[in-house]
C-alpha positions, -999 to +999 in steps of 0.1 A: +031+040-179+040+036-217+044+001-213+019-008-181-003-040-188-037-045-171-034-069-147-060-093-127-041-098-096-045-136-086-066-147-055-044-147-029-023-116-040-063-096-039-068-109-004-037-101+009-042-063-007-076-058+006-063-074+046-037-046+041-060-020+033-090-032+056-070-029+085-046-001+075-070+029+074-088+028+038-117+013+027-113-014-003-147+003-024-128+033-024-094+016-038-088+015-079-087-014-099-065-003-123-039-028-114-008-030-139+019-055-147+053-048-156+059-052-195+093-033-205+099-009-229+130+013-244+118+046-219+119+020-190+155-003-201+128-029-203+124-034-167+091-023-167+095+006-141+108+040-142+115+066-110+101+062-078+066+064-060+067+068-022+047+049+002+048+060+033+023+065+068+026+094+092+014+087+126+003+121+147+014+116+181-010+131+212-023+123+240-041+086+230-010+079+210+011+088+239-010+065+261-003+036+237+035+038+233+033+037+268+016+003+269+045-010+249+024-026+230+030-017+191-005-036+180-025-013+203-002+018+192-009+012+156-047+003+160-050+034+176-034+059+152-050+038+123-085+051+141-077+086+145-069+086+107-035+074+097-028+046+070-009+023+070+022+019+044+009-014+035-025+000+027-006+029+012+013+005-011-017-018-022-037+021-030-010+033-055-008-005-071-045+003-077-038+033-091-013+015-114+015+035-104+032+005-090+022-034-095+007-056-061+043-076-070+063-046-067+043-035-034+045-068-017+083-075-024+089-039-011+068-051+020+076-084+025 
C-alpha cells in the first residue's frame, strides 16, 4: 500500500474483469475502482507487493447442487451454486484488485 499507484486498467483487461464478475456472482456497480499498479518500494524489496490476499469461492453443496454434480456437467454445477449465492474466485480476484489490495495483472496471472 505505501507504494500502490492508481491505475486505469486498459480495455481489454476491464472487460475481462467485469465478464469474471458478471458471471461469477457480483454485480460490477457494486465493485471498486480503486485499481492499483505495482510501483516498489524499500517495505516491499521493490517488488511492489508485500504478504498475501486470499481469493477463494466456497460452494454449499445441497440438494440442487447435488443434482448438478450428478449431471456431470461442471457449467451447470457452477451456474447453479453461483445462483444460490456463491462467487466465483475469478470474480473474487477482480473484487480485491478493485479494492487495490492486489493489481488486475496480479489477479489474472494468478488466474490464467
Amino acid at each position: 500500500k505505501e507504494c500502490a499507484a492508481k491505475e486505469a486498467p486498459n480495455d481489454k483487461a476491464l472487460a475481462d474483469a467485469r465478464a469474471a464478475v458478471d458471471t461469477g456472482g457480483l454485480d460490477w456497480k457494486a465493485v471498486g475502482s480503486a485499481f492499483k499498479k505495482q510501483v516498489g518500494c524499500p517495505k516491499c524489496n521493490q517488488t511492489g507487493y508485500k504478504g498475501r490476499a486470499m481469493a477463494m469461492e466456497l460452494m454449499r453443496v445441497d440438494r440442487r447442487i447435488t443434482a448438478a454434480i450428478r449431471t456431470g456437467d461442471a457449467e451447470k454445477v457452477r451456474n447453479t451454486a453461483v445462483a444460490q449465492g456463491m462467487v466465483t474466485i475469478e470474480a473474487e480476484a477482480v473484487r480485491l484488485a478493485s479494492e487495490g489490495i492486489t493489481t488486475i495483472a496480479e489477479a489474472q496471472r494468478v488466474m490464467d
